[in-house]
PQR file with spaces between the fields and no chain letter, atoms N, CA, C, O and H, PARSE charges and radii, in Angstrom:
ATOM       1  N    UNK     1       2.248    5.194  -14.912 -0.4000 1.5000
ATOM       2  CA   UNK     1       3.001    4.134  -15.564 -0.0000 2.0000
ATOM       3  C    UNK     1       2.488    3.958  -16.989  0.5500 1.7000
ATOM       4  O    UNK     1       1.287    3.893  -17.250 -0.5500 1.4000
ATOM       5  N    UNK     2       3.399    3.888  -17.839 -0.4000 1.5000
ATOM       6  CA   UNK     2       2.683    3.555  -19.664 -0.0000 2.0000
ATOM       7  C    UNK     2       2.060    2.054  -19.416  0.5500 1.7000
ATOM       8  O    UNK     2       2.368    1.113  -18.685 -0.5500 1.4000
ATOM       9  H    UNK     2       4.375    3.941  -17.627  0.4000 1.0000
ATOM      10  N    UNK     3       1.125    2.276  -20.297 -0.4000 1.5000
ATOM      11  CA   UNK     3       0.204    0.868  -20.103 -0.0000 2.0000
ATOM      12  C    UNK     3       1.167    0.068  -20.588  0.5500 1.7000
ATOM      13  O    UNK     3       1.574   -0.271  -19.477 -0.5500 1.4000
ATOM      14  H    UNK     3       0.875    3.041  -20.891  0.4000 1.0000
ATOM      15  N    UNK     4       1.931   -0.566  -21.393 -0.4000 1.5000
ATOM      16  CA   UNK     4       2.904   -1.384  -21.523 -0.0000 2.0000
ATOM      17  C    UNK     4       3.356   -2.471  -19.980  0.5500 1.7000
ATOM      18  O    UNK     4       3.112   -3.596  -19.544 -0.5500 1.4000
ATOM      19  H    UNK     4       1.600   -0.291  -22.295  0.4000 1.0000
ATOM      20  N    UNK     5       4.309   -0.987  -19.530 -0.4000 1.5000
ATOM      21  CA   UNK     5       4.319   -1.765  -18.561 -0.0000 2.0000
ATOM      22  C    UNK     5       3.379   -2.132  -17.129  0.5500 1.7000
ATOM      23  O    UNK     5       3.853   -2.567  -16.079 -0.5500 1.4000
ATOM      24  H    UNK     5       4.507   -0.074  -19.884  0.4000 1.0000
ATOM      25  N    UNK     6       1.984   -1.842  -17.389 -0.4000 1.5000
ATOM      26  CA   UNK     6       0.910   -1.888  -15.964 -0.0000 2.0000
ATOM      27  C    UNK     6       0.346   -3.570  -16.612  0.5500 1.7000
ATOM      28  O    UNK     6      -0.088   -4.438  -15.855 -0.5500 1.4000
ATOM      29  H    UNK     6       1.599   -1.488  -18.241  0.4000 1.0000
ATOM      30  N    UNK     7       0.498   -3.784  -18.400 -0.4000 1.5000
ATOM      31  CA   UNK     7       0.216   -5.193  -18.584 -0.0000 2.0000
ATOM      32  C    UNK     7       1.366   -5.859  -18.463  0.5500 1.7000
ATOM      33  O    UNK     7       1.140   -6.999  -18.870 -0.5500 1.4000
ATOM      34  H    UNK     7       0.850   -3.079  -19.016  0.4000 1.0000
ATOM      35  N    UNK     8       2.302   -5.779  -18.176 -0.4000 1.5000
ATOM      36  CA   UNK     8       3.341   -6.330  -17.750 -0.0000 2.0000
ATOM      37  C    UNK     8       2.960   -6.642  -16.290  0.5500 1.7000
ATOM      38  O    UNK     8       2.074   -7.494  -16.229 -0.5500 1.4000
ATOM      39  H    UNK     8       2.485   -4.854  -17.845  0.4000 1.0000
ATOM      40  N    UNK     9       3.253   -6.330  -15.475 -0.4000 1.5000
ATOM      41  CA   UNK     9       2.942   -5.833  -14.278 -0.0000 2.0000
ATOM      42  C    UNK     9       2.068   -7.001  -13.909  0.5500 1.7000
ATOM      43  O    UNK     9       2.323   -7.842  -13.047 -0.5500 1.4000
ATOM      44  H    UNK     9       3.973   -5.638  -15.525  0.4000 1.0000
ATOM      45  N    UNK    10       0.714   -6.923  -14.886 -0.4000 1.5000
ATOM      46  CA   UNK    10      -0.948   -7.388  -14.332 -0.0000 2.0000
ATOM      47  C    UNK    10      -0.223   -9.137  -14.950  0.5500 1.7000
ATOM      48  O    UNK    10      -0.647  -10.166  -14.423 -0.5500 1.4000
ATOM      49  H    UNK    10       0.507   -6.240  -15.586  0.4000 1.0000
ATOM      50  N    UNK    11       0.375   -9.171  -15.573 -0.4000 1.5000
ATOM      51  CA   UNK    11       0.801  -10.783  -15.831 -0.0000 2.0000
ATOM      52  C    UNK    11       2.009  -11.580  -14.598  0.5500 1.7000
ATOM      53  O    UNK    11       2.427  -12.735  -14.684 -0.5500 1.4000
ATOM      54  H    UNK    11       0.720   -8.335  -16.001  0.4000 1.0000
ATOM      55  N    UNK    12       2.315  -10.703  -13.656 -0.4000 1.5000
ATOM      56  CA   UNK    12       3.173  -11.306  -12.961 -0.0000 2.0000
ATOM      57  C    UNK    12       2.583  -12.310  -11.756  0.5500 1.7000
ATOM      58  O    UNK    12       3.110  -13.390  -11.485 -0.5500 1.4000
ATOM      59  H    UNK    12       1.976   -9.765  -13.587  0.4000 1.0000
ATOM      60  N    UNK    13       1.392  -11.768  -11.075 -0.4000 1.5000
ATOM      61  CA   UNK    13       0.798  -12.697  -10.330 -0.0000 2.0000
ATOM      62  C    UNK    13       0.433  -14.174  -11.006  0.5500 1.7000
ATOM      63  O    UNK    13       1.193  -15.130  -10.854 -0.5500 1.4000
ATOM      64  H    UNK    13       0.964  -10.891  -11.295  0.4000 1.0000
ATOM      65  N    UNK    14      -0.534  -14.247  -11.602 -0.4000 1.5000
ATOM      66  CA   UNK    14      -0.747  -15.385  -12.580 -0.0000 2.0000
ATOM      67  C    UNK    14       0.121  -16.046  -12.922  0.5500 1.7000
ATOM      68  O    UNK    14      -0.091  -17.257  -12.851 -0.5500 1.4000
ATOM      69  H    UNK    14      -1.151  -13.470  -11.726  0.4000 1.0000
ATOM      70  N    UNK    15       1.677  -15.526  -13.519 -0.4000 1.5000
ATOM      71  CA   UNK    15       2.595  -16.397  -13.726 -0.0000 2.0000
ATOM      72  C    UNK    15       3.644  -17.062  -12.390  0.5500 1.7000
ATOM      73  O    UNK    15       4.234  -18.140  -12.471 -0.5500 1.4000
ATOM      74  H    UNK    15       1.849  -14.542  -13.576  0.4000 1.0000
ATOM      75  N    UNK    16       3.685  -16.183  -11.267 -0.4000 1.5000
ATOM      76  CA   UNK    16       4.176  -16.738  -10.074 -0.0000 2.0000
ATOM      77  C    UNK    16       3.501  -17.556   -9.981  0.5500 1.7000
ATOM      78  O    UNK    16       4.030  -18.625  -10.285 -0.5500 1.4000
ATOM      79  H    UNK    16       3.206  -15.307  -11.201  0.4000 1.0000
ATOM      80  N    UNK    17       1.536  -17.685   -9.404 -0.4000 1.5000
ATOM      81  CA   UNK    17       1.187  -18.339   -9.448 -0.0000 2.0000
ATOM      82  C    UNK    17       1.173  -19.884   -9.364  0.5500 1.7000
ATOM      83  O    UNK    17       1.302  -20.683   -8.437 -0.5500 1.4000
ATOM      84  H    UNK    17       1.106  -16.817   -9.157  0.4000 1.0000
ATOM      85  N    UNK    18       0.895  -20.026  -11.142 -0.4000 1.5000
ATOM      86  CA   UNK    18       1.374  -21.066  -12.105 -0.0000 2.0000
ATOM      87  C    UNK    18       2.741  -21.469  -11.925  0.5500 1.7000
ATOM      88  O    UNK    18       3.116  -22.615  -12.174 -0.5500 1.4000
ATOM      89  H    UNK    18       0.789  -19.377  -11.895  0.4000 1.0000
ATOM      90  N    UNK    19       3.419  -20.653  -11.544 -0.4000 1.5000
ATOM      91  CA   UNK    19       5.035  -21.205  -11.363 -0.0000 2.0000
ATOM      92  C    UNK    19       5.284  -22.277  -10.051  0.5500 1.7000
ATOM      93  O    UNK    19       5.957  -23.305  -10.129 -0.5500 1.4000
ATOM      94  H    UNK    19       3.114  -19.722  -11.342  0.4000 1.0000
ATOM      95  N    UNK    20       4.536  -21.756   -8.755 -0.4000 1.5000
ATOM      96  CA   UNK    20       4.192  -22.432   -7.983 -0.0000 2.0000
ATOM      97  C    UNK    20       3.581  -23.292   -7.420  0.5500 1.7000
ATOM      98  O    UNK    20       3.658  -23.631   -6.239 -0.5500 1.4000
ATOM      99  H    UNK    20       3.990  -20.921   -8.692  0.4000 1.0000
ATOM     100  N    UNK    21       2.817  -23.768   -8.396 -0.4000 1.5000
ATOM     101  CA   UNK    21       1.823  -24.790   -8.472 -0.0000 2.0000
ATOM     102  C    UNK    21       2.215  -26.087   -9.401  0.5500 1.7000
ATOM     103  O    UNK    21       1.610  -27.157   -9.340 -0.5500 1.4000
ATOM     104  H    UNK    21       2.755  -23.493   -9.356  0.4000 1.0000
ATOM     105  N    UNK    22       3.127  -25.866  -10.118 -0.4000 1.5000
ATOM     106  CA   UNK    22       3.645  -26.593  -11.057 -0.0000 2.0000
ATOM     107  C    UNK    22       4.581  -26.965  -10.029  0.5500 1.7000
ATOM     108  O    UNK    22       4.543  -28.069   -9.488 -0.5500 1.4000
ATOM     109  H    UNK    22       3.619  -24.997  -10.168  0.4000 1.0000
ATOM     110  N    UNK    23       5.605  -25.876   -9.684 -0.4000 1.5000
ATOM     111  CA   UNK    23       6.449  -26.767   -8.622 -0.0000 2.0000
ATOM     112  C    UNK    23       6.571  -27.849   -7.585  0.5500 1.7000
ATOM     113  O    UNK    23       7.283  -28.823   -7.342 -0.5500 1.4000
ATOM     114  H    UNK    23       5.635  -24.979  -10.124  0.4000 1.0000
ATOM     115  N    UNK    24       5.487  -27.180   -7.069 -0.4000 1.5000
ATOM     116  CA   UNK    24       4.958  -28.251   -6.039 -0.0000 2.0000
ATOM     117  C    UNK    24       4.014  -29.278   -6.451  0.5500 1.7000
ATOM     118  O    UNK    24       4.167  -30.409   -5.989 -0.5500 1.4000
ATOM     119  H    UNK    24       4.909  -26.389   -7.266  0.4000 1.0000
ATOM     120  N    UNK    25       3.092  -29.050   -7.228 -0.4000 1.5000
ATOM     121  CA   UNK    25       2.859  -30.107   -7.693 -0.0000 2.0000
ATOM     122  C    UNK    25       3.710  -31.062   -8.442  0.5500 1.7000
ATOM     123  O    UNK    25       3.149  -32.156   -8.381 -0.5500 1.4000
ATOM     124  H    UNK    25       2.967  -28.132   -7.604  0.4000 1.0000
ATOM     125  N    UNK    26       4.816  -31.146   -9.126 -0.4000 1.5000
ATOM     126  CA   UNK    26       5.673  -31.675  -10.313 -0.0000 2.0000
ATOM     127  C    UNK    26       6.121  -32.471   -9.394  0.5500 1.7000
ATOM     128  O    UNK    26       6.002  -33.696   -9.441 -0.5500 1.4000
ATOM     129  H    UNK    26       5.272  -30.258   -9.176  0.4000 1.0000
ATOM     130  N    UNK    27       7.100  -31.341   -7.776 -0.4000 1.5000
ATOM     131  CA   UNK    27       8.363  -32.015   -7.317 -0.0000 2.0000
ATOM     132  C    UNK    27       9.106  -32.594   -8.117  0.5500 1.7000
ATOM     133  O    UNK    27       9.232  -32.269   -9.298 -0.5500 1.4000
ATOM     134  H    UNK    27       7.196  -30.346   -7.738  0.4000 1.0000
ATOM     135  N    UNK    28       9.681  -33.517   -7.561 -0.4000 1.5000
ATOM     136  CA   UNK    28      10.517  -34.687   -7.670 -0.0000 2.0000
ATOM     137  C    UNK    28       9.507  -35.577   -8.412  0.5500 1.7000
ATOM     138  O    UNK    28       8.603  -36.182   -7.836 -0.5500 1.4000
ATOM     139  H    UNK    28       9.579  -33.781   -6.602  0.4000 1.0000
ATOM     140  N    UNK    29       9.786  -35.618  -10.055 -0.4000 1.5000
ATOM     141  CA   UNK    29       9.556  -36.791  -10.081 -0.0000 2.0000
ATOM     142  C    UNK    29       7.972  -37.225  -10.489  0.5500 1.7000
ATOM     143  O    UNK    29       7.649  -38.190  -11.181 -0.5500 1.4000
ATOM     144  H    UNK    29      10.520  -35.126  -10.523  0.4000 1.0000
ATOM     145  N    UNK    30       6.938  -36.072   -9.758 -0.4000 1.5000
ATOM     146  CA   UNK    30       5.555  -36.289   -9.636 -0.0000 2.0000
ATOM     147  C    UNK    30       5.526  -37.458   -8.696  0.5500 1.7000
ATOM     148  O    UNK    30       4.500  -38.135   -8.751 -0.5500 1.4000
ATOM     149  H    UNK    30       7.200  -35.288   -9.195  0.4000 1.0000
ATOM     150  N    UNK    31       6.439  -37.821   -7.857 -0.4000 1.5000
ATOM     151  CA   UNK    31       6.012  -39.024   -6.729 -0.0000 2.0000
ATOM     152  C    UNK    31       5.296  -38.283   -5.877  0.5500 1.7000
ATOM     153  O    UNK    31       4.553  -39.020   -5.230 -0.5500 1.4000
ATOM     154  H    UNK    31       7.272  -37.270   -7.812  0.4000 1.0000
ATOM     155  N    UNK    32       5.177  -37.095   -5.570 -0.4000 1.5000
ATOM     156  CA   UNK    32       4.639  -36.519   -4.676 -0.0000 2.0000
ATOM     157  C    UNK    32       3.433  -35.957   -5.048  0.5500 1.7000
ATOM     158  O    UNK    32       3.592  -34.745   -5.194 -0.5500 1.4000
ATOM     159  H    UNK    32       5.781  -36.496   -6.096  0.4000 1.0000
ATOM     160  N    UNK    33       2.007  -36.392   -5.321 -0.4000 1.5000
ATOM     161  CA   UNK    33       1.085  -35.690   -6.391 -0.0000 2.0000
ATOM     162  C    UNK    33       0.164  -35.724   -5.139  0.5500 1.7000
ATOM     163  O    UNK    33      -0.449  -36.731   -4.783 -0.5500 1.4000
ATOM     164  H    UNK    33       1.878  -37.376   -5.202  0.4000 1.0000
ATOM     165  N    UNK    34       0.130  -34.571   -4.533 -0.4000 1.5000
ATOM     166  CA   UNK    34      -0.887  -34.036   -3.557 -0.0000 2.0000
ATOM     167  C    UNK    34      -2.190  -33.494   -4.253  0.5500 1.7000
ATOM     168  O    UNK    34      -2.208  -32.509   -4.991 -0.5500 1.4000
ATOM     169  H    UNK    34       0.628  -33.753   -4.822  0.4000 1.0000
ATOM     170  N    UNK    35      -3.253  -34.248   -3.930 -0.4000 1.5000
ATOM     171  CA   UNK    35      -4.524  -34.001   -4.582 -0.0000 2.0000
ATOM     172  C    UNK    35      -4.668  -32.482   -4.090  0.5500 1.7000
ATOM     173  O    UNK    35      -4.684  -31.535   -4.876 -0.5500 1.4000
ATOM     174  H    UNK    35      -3.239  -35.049   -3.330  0.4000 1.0000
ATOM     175  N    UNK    36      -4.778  -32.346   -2.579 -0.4000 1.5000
ATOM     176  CA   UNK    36      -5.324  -31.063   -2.439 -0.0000 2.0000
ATOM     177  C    UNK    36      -5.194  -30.167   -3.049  0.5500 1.7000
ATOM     178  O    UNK    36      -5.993  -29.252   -3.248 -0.5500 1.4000
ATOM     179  H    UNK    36      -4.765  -33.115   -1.940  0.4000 1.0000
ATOM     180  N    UNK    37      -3.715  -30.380   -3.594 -0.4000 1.5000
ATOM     181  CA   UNK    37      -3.726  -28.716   -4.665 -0.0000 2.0000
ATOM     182  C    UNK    37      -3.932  -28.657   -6.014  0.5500 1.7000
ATOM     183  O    UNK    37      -3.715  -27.658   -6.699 -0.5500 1.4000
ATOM     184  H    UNK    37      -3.066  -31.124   -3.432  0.4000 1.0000
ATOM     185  N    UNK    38      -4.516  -30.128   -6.575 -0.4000 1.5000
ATOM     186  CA   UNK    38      -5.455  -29.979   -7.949 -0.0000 2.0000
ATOM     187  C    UNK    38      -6.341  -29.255   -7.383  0.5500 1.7000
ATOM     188  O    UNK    38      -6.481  -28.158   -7.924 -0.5500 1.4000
ATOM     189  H    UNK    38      -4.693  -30.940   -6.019  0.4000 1.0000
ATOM     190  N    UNK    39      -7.242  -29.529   -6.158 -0.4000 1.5000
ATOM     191  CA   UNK    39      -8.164  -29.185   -5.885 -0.0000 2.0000
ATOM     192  C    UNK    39      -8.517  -27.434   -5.319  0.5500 1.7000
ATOM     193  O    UNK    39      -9.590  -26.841   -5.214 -0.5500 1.4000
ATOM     194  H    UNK    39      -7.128  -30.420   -5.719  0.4000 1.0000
ATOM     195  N    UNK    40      -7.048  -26.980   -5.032 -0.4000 1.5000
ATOM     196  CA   UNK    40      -7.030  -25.544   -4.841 -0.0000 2.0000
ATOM     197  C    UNK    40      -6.742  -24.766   -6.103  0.5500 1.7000
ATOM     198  O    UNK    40      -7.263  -23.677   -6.342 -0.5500 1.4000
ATOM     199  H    UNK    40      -6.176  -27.462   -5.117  0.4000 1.0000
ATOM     200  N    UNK    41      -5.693  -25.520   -7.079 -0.4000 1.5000
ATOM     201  CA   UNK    41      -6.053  -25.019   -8.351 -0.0000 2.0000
ATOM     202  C    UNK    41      -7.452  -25.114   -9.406  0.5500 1.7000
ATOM     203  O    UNK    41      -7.691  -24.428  -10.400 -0.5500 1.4000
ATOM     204  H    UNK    41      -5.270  -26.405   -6.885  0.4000 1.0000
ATOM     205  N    UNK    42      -8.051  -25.934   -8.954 -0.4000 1.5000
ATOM     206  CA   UNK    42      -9.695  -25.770   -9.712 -0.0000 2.0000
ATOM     207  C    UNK    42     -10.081  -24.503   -8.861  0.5500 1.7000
ATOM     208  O    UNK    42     -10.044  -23.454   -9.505 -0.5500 1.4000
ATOM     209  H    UNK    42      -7.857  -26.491   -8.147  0.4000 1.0000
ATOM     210  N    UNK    43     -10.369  -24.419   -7.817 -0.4000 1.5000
ATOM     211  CA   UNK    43     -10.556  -23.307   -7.129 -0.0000 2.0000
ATOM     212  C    UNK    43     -10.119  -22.049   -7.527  0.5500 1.7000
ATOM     213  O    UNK    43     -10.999  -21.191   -7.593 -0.5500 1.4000
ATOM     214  H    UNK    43     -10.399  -25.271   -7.294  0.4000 1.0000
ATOM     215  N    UNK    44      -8.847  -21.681   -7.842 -0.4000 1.5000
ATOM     216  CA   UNK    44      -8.195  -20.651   -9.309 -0.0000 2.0000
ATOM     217  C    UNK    44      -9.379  -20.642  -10.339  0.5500 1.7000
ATOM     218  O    UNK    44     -10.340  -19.891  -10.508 -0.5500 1.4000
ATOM     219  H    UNK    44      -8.132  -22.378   -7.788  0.4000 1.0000
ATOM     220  N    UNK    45      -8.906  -21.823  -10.984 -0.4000 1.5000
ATOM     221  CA   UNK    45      -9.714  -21.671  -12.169 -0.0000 2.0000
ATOM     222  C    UNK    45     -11.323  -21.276  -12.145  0.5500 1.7000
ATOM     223  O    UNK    45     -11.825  -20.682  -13.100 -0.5500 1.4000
ATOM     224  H    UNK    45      -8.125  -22.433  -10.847  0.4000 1.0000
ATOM     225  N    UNK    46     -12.024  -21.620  -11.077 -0.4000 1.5000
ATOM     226  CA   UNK    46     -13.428  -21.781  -11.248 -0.0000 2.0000
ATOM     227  C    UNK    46     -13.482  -19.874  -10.796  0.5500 1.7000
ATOM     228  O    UNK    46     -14.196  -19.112  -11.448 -0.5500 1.4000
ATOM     229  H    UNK    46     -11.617  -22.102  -10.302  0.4000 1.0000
ATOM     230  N    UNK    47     -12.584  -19.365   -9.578 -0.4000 1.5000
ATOM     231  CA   UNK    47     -12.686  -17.897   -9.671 -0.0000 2.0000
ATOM     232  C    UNK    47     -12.122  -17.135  -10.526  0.5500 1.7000
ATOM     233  O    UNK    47     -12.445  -15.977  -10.791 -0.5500 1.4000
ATOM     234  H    UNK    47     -12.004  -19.984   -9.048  0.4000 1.0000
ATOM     235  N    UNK    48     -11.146  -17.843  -11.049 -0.4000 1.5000
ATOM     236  CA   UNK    48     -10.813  -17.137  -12.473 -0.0000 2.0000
ATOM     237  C    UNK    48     -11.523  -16.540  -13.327  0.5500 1.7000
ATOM     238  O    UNK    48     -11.420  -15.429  -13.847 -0.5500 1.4000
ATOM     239  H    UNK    48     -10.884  -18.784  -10.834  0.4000 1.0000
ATOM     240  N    UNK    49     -12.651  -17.812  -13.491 -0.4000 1.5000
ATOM     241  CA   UNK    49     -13.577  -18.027  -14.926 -0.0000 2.0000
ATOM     242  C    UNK    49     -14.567  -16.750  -14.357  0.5500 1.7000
ATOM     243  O    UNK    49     -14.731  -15.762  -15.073 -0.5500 1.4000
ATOM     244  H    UNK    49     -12.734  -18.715  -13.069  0.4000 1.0000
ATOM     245  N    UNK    50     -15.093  -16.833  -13.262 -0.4000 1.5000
ATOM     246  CA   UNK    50     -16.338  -15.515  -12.861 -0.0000 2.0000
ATOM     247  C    UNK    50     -15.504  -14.474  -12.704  0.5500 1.7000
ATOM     248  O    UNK    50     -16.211  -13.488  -12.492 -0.5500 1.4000
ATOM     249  H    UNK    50     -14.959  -17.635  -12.680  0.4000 1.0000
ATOM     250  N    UNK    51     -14.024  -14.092  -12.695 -0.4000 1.5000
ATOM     251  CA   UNK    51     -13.617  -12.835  -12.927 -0.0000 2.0000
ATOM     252  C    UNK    51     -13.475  -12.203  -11.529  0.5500 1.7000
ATOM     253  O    UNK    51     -13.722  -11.036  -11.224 -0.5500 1.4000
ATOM     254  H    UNK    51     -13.449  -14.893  -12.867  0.4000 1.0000
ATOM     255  N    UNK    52     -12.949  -13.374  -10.596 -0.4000 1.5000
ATOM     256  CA   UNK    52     -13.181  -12.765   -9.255 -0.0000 2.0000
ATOM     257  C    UNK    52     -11.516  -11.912   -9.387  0.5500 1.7000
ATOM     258  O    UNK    52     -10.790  -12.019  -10.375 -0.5500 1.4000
ATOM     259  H    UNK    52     -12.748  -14.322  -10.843  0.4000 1.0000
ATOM     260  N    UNK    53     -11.177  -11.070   -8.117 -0.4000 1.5000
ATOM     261  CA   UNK    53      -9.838  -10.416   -8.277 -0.0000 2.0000
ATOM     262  C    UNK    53      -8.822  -11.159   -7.680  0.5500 1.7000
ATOM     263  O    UNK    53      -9.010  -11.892   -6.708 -0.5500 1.4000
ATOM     264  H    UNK    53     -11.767  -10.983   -7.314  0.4000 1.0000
ATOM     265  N    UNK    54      -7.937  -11.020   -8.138 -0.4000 1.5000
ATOM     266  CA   UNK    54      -6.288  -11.924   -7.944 -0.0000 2.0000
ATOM     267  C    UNK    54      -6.308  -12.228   -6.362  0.5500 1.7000
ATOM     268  O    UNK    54      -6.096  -13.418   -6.129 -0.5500 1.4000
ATOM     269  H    UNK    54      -7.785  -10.426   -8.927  0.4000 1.0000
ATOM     270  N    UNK    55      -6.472  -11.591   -5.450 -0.4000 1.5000
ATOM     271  CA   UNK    55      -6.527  -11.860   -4.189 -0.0000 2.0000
ATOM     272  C    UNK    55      -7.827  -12.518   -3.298  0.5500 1.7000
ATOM     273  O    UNK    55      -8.214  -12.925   -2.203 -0.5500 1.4000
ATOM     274  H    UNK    55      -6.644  -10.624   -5.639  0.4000 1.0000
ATOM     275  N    UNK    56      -8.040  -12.355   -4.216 -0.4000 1.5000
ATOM     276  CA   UNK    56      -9.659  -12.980   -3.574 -0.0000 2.0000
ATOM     277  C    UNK    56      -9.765  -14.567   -4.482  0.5500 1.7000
ATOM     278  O    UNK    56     -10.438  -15.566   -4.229 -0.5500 1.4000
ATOM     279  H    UNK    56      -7.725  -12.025   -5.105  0.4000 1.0000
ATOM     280  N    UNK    57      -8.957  -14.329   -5.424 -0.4000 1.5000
ATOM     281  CA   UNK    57      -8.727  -15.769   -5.700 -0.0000 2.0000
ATOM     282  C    UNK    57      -7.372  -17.222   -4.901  0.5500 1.7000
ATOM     283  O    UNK    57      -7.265  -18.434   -4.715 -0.5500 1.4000
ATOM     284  H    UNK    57      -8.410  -13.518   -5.630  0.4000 1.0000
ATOM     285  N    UNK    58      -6.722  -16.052   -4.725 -0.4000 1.5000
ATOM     286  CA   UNK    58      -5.502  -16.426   -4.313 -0.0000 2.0000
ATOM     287  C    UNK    58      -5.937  -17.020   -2.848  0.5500 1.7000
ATOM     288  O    UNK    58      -5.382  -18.065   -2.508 -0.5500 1.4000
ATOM     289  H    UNK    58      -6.809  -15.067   -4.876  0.4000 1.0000
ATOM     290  N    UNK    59      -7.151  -16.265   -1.715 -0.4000 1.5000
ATOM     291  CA   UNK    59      -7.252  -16.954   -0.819 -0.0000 2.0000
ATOM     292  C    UNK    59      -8.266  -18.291   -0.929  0.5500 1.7000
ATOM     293  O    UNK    59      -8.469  -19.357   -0.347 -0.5500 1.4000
ATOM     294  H    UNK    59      -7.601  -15.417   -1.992  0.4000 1.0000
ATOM     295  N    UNK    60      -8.720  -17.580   -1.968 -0.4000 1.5000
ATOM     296  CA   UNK    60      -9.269  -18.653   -1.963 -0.0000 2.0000
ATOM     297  C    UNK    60      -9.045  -20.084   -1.857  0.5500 1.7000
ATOM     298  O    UNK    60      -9.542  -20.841   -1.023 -0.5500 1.4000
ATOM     299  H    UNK    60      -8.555  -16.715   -2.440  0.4000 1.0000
ATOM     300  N    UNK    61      -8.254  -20.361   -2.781 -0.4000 1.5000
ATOM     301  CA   UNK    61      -7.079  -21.560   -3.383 -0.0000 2.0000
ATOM     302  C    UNK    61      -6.684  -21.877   -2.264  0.5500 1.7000
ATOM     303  O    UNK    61      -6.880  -23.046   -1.931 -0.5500 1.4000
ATOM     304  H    UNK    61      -7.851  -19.746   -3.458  0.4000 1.0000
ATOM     305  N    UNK    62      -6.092  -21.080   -1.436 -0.4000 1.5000
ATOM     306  CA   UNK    62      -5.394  -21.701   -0.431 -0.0000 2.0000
ATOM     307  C    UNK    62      -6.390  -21.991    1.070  0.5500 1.7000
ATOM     308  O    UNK    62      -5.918  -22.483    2.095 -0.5500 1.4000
ATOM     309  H    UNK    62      -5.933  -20.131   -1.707  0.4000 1.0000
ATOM     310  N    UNK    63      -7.866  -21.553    0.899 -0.4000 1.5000
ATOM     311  CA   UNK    63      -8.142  -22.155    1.968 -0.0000 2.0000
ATOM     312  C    UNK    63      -9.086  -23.690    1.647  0.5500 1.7000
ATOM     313  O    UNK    63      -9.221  -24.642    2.416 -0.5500 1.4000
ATOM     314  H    UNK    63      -8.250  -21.154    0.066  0.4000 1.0000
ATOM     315  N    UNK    64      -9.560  -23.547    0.466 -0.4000 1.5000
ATOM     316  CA   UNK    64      -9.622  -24.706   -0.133 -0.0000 2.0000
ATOM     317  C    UNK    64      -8.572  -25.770    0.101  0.5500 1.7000
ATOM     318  O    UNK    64      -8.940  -26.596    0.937 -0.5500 1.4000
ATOM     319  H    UNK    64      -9.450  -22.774   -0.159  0.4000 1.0000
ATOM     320  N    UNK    65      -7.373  -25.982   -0.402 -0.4000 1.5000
ATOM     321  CA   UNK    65      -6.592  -26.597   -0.144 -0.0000 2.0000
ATOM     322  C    UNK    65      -5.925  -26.903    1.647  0.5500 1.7000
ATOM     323  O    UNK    65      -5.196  -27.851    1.941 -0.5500 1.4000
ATOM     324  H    UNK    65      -7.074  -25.312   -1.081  0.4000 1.0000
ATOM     325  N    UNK    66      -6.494  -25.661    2.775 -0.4000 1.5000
ATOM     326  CA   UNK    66      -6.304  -25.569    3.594 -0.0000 2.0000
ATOM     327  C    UNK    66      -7.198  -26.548    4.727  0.5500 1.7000
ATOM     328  O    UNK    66      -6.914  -27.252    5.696 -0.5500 1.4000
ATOM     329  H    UNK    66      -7.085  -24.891    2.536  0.4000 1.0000
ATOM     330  N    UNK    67      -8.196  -26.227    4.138 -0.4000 1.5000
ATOM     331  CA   UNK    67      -9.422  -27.024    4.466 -0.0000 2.0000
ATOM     332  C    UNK    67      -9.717  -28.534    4.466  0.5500 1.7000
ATOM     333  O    UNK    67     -10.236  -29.279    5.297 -0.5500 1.4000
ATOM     334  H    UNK    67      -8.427  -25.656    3.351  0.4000 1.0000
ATOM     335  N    UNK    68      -8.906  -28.830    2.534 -0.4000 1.5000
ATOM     336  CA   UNK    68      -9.147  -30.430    2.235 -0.0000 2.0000
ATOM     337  C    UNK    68      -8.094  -31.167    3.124  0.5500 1.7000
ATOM     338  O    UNK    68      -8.261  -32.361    3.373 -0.5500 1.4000
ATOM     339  H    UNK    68      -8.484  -28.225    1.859  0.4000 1.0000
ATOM     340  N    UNK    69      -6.739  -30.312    3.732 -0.4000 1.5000
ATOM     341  CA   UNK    69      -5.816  -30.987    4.031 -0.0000 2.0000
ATOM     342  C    UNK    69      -6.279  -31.121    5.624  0.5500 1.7000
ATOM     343  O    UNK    69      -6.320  -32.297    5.985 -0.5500 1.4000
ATOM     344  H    UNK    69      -6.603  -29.342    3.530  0.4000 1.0000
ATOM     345  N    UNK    70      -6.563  -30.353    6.437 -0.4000 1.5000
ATOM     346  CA   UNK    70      -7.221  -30.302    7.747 -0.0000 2.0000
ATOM     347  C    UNK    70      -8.483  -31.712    8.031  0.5500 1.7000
ATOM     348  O    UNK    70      -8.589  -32.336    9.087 -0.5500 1.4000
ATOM     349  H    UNK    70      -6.529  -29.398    6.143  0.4000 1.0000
ATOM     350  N    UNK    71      -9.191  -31.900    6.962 -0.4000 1.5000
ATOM     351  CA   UNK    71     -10.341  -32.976    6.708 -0.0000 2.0000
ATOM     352  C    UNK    71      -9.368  -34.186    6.424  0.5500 1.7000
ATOM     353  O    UNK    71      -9.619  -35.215    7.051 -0.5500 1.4000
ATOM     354  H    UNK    71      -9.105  -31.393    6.104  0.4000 1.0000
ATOM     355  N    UNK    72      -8.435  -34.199    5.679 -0.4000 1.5000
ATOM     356  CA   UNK    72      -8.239  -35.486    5.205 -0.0000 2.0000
ATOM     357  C    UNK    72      -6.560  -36.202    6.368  0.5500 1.7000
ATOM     358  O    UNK    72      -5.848  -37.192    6.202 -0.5500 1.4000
ATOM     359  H    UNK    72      -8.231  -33.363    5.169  0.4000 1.0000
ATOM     360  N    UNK    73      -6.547  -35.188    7.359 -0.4000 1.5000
ATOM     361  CA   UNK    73      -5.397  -35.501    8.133 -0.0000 2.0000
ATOM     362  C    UNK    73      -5.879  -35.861    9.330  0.5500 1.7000
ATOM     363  O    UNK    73      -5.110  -36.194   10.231 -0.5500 1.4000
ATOM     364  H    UNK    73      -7.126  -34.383    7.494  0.4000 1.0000
């Protein structure tokens, strides 16, 4: 593949991502502002920042958020 499009490519996770996190977090309105998934998106960010890989971040996030919601229900 021309590198062009493999950085194309390497930007699509990150922006689904972000696309999905905004969604659900935003909803309707922002009446619906579920902490847990600030808290699975710091979890992004904090494996982001050490450079962990897209999938190993991605579970991350979600068992974080999997976890806070299991504790707080």
């Amino acid at each position: 593949m021309p590198v062009r499009a493999r950085s194309v490519i390497a930007l699509v996770p990150p922006a689904l991502l972000a696309g999905f996190i905004v969604t659900d977090i935003a909803g309707p309105g922002w009446s619906a502002l579920d902490l847990t998934l600030l808290a699975g998106l710091a979890t992004v960010l904090v494996l982001r920042r050490y450079r962990a890989p897209m999938p190993v971040t991605l579970l991350g996030a979600v068992a974080v958020t999997a976890l806070l919601r299991l504790c707080t229900s």
